[in-house]
C-alpha positions in Angstrom: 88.3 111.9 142.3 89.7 108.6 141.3 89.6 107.7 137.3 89.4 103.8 136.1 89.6 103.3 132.5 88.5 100.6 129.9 89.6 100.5 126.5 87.5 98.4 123.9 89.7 96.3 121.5 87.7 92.7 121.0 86.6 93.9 117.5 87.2 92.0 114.5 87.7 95.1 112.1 86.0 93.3 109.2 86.5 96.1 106.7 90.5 95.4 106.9 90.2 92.5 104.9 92.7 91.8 107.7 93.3 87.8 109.6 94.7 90.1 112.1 93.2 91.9 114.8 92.1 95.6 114.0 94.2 97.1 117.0 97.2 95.3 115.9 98.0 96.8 112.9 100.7 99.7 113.0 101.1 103.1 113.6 103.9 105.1 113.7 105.8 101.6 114.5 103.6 100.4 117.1 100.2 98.4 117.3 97.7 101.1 117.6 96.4 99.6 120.7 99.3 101.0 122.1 99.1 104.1 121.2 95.3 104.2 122.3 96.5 102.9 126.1 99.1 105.6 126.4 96.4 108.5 125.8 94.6 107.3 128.5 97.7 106.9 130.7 97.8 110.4 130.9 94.4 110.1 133.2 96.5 108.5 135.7 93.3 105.5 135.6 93.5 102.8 138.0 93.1 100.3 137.0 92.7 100.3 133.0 91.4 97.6 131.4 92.0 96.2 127.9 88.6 94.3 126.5 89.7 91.9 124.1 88.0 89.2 121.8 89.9 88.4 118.4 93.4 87.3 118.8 93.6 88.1 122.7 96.6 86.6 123.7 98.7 88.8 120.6 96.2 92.0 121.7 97.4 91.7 125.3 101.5 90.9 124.4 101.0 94.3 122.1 99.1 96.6 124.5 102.8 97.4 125.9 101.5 98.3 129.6 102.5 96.5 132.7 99.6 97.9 135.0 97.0 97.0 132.6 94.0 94.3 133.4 92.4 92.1 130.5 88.6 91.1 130.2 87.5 89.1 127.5 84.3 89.4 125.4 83.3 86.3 124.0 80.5 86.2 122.1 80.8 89.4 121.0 77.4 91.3 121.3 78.4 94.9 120.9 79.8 97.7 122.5 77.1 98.0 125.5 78.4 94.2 126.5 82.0 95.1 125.9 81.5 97.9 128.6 80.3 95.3 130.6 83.0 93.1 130.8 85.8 95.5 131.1 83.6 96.8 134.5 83.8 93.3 136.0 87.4 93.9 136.0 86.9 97.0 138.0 86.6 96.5 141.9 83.0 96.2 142.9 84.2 99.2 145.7 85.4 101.5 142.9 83.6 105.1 143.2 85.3 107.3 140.6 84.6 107.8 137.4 85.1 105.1 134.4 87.0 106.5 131.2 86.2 104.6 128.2 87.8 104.8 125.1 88.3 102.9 121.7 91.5 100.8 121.0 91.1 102.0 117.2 90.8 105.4 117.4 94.8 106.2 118.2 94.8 110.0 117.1 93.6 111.1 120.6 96.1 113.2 122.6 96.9 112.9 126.1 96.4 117.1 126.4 92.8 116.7 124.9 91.7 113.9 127.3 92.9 115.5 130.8 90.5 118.9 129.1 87.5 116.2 128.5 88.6 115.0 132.5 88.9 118.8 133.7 85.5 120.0 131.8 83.2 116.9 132.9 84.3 117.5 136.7 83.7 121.3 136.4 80.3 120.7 135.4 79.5 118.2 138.1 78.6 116.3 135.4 77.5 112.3 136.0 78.1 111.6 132.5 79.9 112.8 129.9 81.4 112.1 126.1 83.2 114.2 123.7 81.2 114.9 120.3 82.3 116.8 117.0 80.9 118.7 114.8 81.1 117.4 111.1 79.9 118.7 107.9 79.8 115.6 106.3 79.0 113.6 109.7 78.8 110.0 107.6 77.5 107.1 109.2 78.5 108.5 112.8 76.3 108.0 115.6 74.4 111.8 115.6 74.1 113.9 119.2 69.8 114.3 119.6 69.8 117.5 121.8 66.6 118.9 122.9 64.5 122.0 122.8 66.7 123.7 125.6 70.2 122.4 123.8 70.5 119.6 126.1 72.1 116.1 125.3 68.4 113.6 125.3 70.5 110.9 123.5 72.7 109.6 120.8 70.9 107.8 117.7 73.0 105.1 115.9 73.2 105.9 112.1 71.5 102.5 111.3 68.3 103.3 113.8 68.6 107.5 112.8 65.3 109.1 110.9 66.2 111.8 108.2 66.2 114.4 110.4 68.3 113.1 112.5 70.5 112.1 109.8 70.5 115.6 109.3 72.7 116.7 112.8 76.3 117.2 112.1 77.1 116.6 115.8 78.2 113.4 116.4 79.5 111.0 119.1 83.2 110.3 119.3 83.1 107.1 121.7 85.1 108.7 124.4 83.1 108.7 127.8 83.6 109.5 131.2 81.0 108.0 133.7 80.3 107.7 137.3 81.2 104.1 138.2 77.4 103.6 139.9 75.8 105.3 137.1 77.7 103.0 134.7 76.6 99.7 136.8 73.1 100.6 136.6 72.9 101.8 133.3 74.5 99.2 131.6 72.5 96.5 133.6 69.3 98.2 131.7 70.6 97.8 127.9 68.6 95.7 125.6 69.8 94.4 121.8 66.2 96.7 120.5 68.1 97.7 117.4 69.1 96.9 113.4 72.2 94.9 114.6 70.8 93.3 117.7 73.3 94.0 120.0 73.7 95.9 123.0 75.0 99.6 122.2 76.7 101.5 125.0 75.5 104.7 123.3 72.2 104.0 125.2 73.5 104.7 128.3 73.0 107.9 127.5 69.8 107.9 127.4 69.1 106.4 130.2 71.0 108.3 132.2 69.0 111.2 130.7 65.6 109.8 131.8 66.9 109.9 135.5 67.9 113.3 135.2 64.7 114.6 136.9 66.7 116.3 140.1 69.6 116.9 138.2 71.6 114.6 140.1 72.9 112.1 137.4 73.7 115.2 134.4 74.7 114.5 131.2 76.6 116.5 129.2 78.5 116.5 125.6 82.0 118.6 125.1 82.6 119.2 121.9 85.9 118.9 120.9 88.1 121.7 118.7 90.0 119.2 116.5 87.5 117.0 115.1 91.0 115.0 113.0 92.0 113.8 117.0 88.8 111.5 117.1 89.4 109.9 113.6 88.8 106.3 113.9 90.7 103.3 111.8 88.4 101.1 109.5 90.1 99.9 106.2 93.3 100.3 105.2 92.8 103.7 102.9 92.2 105.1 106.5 95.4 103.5 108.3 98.0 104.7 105.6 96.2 108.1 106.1 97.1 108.4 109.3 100.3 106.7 109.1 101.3 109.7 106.7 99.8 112.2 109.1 101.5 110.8 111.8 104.9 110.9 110.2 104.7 114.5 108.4 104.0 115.8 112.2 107.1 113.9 113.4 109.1 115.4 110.3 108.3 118.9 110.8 108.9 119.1 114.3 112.3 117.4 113.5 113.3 120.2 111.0 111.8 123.0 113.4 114.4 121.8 115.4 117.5 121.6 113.3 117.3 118.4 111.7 118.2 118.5 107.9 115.5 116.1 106.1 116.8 115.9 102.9 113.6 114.4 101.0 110.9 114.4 103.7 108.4 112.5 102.5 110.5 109.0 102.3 111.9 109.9 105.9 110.1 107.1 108.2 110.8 108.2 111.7 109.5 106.8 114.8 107.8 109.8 117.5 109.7 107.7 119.7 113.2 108.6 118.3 115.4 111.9 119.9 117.6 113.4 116.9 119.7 115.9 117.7 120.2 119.2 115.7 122.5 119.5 112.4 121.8 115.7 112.1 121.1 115.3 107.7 118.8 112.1 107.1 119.1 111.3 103.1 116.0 109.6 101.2 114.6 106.4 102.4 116.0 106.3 106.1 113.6 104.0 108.3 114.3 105.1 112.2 112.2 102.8 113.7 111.6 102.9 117.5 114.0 104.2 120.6 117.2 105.3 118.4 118.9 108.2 119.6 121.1 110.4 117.2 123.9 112.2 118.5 124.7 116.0 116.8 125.9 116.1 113.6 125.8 112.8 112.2 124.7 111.9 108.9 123.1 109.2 106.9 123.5 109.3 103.5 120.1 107.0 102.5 118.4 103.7 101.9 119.2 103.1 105.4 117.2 101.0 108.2 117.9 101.6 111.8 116.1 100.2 114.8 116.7 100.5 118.8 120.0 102.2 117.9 122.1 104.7 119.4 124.4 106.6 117.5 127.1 109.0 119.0 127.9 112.6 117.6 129.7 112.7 113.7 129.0 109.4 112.7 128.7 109.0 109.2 126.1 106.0 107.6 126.6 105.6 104.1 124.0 104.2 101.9 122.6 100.6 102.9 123.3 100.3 106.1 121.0 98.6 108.3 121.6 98.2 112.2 119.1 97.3 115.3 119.4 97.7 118.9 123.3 98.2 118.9 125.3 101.4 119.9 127.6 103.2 117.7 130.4 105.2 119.2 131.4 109.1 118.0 132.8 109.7 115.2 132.4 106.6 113.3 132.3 105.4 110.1 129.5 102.8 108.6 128.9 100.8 105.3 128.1 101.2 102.2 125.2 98.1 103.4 126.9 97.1 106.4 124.9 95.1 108.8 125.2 95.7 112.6 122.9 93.4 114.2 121.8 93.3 118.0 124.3 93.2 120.4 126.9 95.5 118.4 128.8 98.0 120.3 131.0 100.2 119.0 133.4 102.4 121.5 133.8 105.2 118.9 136.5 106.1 116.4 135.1 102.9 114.6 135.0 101.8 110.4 132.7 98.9 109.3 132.4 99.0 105.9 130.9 97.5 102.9 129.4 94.0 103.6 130.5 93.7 107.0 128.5 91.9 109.1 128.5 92.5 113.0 126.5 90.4 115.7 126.8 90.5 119.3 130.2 92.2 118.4 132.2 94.7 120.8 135.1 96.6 119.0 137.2 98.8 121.2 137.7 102.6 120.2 139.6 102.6 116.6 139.1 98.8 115.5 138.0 98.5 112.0 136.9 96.1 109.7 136.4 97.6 106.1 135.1 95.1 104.2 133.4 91.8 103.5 133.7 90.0 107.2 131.5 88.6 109.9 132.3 89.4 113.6 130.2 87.6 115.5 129.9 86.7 119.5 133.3 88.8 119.8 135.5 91.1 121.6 137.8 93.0 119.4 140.5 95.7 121.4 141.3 99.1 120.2 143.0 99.9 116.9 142.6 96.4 116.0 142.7 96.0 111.8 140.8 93.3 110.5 141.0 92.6 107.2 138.7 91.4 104.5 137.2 88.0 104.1 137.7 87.4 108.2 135.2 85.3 110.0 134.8 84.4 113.4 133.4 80.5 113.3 131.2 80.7 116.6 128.7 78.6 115.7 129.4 74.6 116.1 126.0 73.1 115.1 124.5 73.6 118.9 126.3 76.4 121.0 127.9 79.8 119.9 131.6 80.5 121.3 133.3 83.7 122.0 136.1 85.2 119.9 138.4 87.7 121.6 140.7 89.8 120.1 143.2 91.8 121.6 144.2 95.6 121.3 146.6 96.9 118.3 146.5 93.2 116.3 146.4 93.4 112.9 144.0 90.2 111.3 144.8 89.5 107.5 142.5 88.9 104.8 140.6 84.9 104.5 141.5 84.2 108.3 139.1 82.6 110.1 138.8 82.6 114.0 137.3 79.0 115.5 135.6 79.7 118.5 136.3 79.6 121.2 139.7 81.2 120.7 141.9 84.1 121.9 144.0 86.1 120.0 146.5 88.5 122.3 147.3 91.7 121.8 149.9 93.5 119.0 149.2 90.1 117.2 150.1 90.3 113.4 147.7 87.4 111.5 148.7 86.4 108.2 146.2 86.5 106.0 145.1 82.8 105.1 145.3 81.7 108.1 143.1 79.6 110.6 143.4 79.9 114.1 142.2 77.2 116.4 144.2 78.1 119.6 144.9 80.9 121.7 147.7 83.6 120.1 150.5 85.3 122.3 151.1 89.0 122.7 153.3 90.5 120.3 152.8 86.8 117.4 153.0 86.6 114.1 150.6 83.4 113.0 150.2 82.1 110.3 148.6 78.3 108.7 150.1 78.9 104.9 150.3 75.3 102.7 153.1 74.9 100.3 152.4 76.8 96.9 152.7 73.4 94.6 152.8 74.2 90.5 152.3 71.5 87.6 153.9 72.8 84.3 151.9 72.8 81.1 148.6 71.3 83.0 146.4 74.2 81.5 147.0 73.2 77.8 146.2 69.7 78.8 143.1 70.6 80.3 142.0 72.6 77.5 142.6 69.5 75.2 140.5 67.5 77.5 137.5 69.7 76.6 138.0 70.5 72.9 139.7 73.9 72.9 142.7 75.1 71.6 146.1 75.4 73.4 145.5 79.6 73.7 141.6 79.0 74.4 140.7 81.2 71.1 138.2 78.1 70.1 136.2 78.4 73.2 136.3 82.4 73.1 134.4 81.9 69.7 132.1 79.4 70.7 131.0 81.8 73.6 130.8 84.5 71.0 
């Protein structure tokens, strides 16, 4: 009862006007190849493989899944020879049945497939595929059934007559096949059609002309949900789905207590856990594994990445963080910028135009306004003031900053890595620091105030103005 699986994704996707391969454009976050692989995850296959052609190397980094195997078409001659060289990735002992899939059709749930898996073993079936039923059924490959209502084959549009132009059930490209059956079958295709190539459609039909004793039956399940098997072609049909995709992640938020306060510009990952009485404001961007803690709020315009974010935590508008953690009951922006690396122990402020890299700040430290932390360790209750810079960077290497707990750092002080500062430190402001500071310090690096009498009214003479400055004030007038 073993599965094996093979997803198709060499295709070149010509109708995206696209340099990039078809399957690696986005969904919900992701490449759509990945979301095609983890669908058929839920079969448990073993092993799956990935067919790839254009771009293969970026196709394989993006499929996401460690067990996977990789078979490359090259030329390209159509689905039938795509099948064909994800089986020579299968072991020639393999007895199950082969699940194949497209890597561009990323709609497909995991529930739906283990029903296609459940249905085709019920019916002892040797072959199966999933059709639809479509009242406008397109260019779609059309299900030919015959007198008794049985599958005979499936007719490419291209090849189709009128009348069977006519059927409104077509194939979806999902198949599950007996590994011997698939062997054989795809061993007999031949490139007899408009596009010369080898169609793995046929193998329906062939199957079906061996059907004699019943032992090799084919049979079609027709799906509920024909908008599951919708496949991606242009990019009309990928921002379609990207706004399907993100209205079902929206509603199941607010179902469960999540205040959306403009749904429609509220970008959320399915990937991301929010917890209830959480309020997102317009034009929040939650991209990938964040986790939000009850009750926080983000105020807008806001892009957040790989974060987690502890209960109360307040984001104001702007602020943009990745792959960082943000402690309870914090405080953050207007456009701060926590980059990866931050962590924040909770009882935190990082405010407007603060920048934070690689940055750990103990539970209380704060840093309100217009500073860069970055490669540092700042203690609890620590105060840092405006304009403060840690200097890690020397041209080559990046140094650590340490700070300790309870120090307050003035404004304009910059830190030169690698240097330590000690705790219940008071730092002037002005003041550079190239060496480490005791506990309990006042430092300071201030230059004798110097002042020349009369040298603005000299100055001004030097350039034409008067003494008060009133003949440049009407020249800029």
């Amino acid at each position: 009862m073993s599965v094996a699986a093979i997803i198709l994704a060499a295709g070149k996707g010509t109708r995206m006007r696209s340099k990039r391969a078809k399957v690696l454009h986005e969904l919900g976050g992701e490449p759509m190849i990945a979301r095609a692989i983890r669908a058929a995850a839920a079969l448990e296959p073993e092993p799956i493989v990935i067919v790839v052609g254009r771009q293969a190397r970026e196709v394989e980094a993006a499929a996401g899944f460690s067990k996977a195997r990789f078979a490359l078409q090259e030329p390209q001659r159509g689905t039938g020879d795509a099948a064909r060289c994800g089986l020579s990735r299968i072991p020639t002992g393999f007895t199950g049945d082969v699940f194949i899939a497209y890597g561009d059709m990323p709609a497909i749930t995991p529930a739906t497939l283990r029903a296609f898996l459940d249905a085709h073993r019920k019916r002892g079936a040797k072959l199966s595929f999933i059709s639809i039923m479509l009242d406008d059924p397109a260019a779609y490959g059309r299900v030919i059934r015959d007198g008794g209502g049985m599958v005979e084959k499936i007719v490419e549009f291209r090849d189709a007559t009128p009348a069977e132009r006519a059927v409104k059930e077509i194939n979806t490209g999902f198949y599950l096949v007996d590994a011997a059956l698939l062997r054989s079958a795809l061993a007999e295709l031949k490139p007899g059609n408009a596009q010369g190539e080898y169609y793995l459609t046929d193998i329906v039909a062939i199957a079906r002309a061996r059907n004699e004793s019943e032992s090799e039956k084919v049979e079609a399940w027709v799906a509920a949900d024909p908008a599951e098997f919708a496949g991606i072609n242009s990019r009309e049909e990928l921002a379609n789905m990207e706004a399907e995709i993100r209205a079902a992640v929206n509603r199941k938020l607010m179902q469960s207590g999540v205040t959306l306060v403009d749904p429609p510009t509220a970008y959320i990952s399915e990937q991301a856990e929010i917890a209830p009485d959480c309020v997102i404001g317009p034009n929040v961007q939650i991209i990938g594994m964040c986790k939000l803690g009850e009750g926080v709020r983000i105020d807008g315009t806001a892009w957040l990445s790989n974060v987690t974010i502890g209960p109360r935590c307040h984001l104001k508008l702007g602020v943009r963080a990745e792959d960082c953690v943000i402690g309870e009951d914090s405080e953050i922006g207007p456009f701060a910028n926590l980059r990866a690396g931050t962590e924040l122990a909770g009882h935190n402020r990082i405010g407007n135009f603060v920048e934070t890299k690689k940055a750990r700040l103990g539970r209380g430290a704060k840093a309100s306004h217009l500073s860069y932390l970055g490669d540092a360790t700042i203690g609890a209750d620590t105060n840092i003031g405006c304009g403060v810079i840690t200097v890690n960077y020397d041209g080559y290497d990046k140094h650590q900053t340490v700070i300790g707990d309870r120090c307050m750092v003035g404004c304009d002080t910059q830190l030169v890595a690698p240097v330590k500062v000690g705790n219940d430190v008071y730092v002037a402001s002005g003041t550079t620091i190239v060496r480490e500071v005791r506990d309990g310090s006042l430092v300071m690096s201030h230059h004798p105030q110097r002042e020349k009498a009369g040298w603005m009214a000299a100055w001004r003479r030097q350039h034409g103005d008067s003494p008060d400055g009133s003949l440049k004030r009407t020249k800029d007038h």
